[in-house]
N, C-alpha and C positions, 0 to 999 in steps of 0.2 A: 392507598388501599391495596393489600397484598391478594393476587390470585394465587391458584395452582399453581398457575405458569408462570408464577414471579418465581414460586419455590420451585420449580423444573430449571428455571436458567439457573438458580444458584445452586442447585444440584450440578448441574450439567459442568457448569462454569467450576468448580472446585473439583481434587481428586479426595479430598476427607471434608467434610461438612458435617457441623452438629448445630442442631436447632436446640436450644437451650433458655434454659432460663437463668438470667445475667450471662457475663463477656467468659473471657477466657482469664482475665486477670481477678474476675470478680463474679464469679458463681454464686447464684441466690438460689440454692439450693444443693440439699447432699449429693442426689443421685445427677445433676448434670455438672457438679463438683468430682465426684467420681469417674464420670464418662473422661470432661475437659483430661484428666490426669492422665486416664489408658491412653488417650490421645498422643499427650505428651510425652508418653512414654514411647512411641513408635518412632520418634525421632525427626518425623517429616512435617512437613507441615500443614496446615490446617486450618479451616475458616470456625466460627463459632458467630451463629445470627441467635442475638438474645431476646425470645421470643416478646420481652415486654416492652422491645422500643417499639412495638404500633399493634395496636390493638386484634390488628385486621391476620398479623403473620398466624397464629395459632390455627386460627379456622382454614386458611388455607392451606398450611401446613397439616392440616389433618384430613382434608380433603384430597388432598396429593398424593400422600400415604397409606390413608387408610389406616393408621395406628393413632390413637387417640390422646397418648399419653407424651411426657417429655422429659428428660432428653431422647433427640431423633437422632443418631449416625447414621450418616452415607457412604460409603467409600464405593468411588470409581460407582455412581449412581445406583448402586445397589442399598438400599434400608437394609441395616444388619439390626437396630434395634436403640433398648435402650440401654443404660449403665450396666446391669446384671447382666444384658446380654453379650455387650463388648467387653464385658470385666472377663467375663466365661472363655471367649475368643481369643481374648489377651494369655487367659493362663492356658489354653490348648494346644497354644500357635496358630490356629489361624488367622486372628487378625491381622499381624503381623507380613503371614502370606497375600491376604486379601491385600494391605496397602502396599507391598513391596510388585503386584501386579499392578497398579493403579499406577506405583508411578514409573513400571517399563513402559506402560503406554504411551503413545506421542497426545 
């Protein structure tokens, strides 16, 4: 059974985390099929929890947040959003700023 604080250590515990529906190889859906990609396009690497292997991650993933919807990116524990939001980031440059700070950090 997933808390808050289960989704706080795997925030904490990654420097890119997306809460998703299905993996990274196998997106069950467009817009966390979109996200998984800007991901992959940053070069670095990155966790993907697919919110349908347990019933319990969503609620608590939502609880965590406060944003209701999914796919969820993290970077360097900050919620940047979801697909449309990091797609936007990707084409501004910040995302790219956001993860190349994530991973100077020790």
């Amino acid at each position: 059974m997933w808390t808050a604080d289960d989704v706080k250590t795997k925030v904490d515990a990654n420097k890119i985390i997306c809460f998703a529906k299905g993996t990274k190889d196998q997106p069950m859906c467009g817009f966390s099929a979109r996200a998984i990609d800007v991901l992959h396009q940053t070069g670095k690497p990155f966790e993907v929890i697919n919110i349908f292997d347990d019933p319990s991650i969503r609620p608590a993933l939502v609880e965590f947040s406060s944003w209701p919807t999914t796919p969820q990116v993290f970077v360097n524990g900050e919620l940047l959003g979801g697909s449309d939001i990091v797609l936007e980031l990707a084409q501004n440059g910040e995302l790219q700023k956001k993860v190349e700070t994530a991973f100077q950090t020790a």
